[in-house]
PDB file with one MODEL, atoms N, CA, C and O in Angstrom:
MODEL        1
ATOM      1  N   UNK A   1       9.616 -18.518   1.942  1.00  0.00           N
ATOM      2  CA  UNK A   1       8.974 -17.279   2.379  1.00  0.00           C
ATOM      3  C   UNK A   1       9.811 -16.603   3.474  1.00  0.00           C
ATOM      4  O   UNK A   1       9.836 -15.376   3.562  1.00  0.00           O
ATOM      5  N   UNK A   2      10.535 -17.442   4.356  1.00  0.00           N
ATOM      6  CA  UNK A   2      11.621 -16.735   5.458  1.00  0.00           C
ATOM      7  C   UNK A   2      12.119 -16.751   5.247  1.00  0.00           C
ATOM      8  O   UNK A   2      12.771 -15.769   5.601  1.00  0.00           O
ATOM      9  N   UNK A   3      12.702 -17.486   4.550  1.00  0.00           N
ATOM     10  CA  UNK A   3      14.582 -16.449   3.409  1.00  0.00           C
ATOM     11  C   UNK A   3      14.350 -15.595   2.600  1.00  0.00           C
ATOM     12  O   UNK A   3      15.298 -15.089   1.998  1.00  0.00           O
ATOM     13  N   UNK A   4      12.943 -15.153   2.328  1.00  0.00           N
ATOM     14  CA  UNK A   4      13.099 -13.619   1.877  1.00  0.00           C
ATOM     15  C   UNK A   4      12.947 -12.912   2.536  1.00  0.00           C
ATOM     16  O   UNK A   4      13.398 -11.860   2.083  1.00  0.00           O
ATOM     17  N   UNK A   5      12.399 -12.744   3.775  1.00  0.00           N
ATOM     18  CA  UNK A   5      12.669 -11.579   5.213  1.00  0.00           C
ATOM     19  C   UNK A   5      13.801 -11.478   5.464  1.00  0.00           C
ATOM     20  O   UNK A   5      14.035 -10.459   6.115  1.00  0.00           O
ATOM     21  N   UNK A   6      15.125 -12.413   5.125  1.00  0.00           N
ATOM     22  CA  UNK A   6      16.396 -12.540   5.596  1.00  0.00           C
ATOM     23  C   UNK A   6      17.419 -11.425   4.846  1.00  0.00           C
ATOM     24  O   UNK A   6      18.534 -11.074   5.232  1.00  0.00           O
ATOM     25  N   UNK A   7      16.554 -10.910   3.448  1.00  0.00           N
ATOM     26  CA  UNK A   7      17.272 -10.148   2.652  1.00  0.00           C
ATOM     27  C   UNK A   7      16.363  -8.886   2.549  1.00  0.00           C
ATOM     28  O   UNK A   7      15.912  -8.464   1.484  1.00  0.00           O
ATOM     29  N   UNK A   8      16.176  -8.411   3.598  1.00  0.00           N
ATOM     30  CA  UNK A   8      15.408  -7.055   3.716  1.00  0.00           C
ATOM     31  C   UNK A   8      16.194  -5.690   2.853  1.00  0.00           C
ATOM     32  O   UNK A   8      15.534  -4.757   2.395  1.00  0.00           O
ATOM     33  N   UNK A   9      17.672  -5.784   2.742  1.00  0.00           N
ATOM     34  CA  UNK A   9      18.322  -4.939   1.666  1.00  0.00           C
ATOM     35  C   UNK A   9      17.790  -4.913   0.226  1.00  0.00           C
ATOM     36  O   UNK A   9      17.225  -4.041  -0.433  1.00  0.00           O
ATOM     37  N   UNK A  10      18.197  -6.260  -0.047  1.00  0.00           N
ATOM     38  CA  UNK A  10      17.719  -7.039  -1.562  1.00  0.00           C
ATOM     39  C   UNK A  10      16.336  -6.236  -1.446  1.00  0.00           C
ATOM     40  O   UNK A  10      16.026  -5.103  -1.815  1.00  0.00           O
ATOM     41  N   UNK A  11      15.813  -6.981  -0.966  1.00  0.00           N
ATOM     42  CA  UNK A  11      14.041  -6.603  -1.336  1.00  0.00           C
ATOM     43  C   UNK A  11      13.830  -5.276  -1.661  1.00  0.00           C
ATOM     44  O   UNK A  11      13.421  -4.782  -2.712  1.00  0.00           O
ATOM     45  N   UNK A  12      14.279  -4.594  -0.264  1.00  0.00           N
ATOM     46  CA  UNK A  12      13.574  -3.123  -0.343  1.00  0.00           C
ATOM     47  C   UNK A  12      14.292  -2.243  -1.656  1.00  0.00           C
ATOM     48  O   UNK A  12      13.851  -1.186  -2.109  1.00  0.00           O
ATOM     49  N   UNK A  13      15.223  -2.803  -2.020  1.00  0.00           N
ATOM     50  CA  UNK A  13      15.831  -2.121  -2.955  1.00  0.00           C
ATOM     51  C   UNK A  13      15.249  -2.472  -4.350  1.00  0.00           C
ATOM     52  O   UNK A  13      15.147  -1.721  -5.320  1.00  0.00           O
ATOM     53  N   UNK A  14      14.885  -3.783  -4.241  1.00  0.00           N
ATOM     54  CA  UNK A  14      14.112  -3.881  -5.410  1.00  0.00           C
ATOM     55  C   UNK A  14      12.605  -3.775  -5.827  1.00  0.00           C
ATOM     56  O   UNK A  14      11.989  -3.760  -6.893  1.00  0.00           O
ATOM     57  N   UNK A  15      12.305  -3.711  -4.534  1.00  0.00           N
ATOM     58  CA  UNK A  15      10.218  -2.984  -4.570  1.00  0.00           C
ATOM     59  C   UNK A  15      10.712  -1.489  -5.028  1.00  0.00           C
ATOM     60  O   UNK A  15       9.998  -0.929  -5.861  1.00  0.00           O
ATOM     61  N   UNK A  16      11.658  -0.925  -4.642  1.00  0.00           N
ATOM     62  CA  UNK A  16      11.722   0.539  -4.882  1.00  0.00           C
ATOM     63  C   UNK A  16      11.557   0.888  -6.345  1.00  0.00           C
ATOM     64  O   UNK A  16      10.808   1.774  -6.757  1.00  0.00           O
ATOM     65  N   UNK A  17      12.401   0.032  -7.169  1.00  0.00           N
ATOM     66  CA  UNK A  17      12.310   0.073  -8.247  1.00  0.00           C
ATOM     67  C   UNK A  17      10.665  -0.588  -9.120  1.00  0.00           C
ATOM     68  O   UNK A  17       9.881  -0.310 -10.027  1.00  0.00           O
ATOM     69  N   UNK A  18      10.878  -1.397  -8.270  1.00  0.00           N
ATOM     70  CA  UNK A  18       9.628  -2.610  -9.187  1.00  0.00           C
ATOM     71  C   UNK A  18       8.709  -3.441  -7.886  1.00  0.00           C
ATOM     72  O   UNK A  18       9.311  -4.126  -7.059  1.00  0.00           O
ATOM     73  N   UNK A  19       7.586  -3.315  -7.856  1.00  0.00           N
ATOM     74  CA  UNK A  19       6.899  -3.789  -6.868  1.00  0.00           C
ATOM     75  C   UNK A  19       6.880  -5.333  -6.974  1.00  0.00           C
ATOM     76  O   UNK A  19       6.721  -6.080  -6.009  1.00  0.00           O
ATOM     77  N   UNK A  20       7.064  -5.732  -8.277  1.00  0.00           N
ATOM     78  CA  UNK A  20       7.266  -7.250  -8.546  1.00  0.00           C
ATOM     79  C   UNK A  20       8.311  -8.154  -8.488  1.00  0.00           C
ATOM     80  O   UNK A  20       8.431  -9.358  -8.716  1.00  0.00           O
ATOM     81  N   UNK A  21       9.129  -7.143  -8.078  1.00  0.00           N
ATOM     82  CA  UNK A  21      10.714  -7.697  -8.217  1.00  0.00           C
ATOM     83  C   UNK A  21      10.649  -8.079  -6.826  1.00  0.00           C
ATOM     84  O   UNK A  21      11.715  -7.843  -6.257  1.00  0.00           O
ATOM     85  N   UNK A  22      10.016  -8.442  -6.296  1.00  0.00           N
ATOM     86  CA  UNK A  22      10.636  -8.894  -4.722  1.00  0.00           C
ATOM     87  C   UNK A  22      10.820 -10.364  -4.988  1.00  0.00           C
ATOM     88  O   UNK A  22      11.861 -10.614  -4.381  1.00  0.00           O
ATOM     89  N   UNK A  23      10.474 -11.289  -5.453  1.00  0.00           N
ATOM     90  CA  UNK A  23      10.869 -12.694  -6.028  1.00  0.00           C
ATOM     91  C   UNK A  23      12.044 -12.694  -5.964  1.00  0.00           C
ATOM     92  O   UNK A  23      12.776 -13.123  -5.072  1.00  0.00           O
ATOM     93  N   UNK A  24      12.439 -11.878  -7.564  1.00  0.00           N
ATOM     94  CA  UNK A  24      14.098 -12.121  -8.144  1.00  0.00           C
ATOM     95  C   UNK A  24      14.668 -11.506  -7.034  1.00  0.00           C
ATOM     96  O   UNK A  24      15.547 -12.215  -6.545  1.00  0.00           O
ATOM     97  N   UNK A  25      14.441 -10.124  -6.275  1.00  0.00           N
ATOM     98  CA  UNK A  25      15.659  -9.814  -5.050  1.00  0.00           C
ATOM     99  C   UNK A  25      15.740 -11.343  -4.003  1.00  0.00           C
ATOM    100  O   UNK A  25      16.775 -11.536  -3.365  1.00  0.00           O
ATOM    101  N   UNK A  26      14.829 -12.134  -3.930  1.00  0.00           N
ATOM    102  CA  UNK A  26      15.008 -13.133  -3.150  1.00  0.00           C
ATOM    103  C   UNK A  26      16.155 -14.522  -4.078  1.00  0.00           C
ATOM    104  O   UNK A  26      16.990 -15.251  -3.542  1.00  0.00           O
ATOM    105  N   UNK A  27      15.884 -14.482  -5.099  1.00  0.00           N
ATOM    106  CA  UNK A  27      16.895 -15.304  -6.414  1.00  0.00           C
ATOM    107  C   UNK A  27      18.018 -15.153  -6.271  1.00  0.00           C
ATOM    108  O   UNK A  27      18.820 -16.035  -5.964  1.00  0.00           O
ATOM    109  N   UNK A  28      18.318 -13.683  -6.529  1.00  0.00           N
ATOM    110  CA  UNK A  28      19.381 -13.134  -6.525  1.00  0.00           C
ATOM    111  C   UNK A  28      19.973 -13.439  -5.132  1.00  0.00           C
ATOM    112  O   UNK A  28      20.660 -14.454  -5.014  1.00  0.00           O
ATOM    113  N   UNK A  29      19.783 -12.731  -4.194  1.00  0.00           N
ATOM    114  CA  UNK A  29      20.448 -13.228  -2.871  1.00  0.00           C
ATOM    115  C   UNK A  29      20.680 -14.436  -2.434  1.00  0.00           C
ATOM    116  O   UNK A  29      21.694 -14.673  -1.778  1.00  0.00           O
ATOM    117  N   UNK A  30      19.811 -15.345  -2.721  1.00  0.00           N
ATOM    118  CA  UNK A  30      19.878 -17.067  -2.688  1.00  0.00           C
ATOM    119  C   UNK A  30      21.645 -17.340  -3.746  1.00  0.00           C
ATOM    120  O   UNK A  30      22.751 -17.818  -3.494  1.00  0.00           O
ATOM    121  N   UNK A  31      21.242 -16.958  -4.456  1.00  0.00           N
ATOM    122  CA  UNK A  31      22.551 -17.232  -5.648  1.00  0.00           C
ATOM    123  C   UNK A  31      24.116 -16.564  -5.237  1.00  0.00           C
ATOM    124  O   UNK A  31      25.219 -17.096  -5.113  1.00  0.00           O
ATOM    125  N   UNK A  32      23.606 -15.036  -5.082  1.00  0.00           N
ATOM    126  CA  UNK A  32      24.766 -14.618  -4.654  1.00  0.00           C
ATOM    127  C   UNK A  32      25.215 -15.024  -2.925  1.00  0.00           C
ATOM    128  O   UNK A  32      26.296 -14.657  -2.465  1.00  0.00           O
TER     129      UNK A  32
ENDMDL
END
């Protein structure tokens, strides 16, 4: 849950698109 506050880019970029996508923006940043 606090390593996805850590990617506040990721996220907000992906609620913009998709309100559900805040998970995978947290996946994604973990990975990349």
């Amino acid at each position: 849950m606090v390593e996805k506050n850590t990617k506040p880019v990721m996220k907000s970029a992906t609620n913009a698109s998709d309100p559900g996508g805040d998970t995978e923006a947290f996946v994604m940043g973990e990975i990349n």
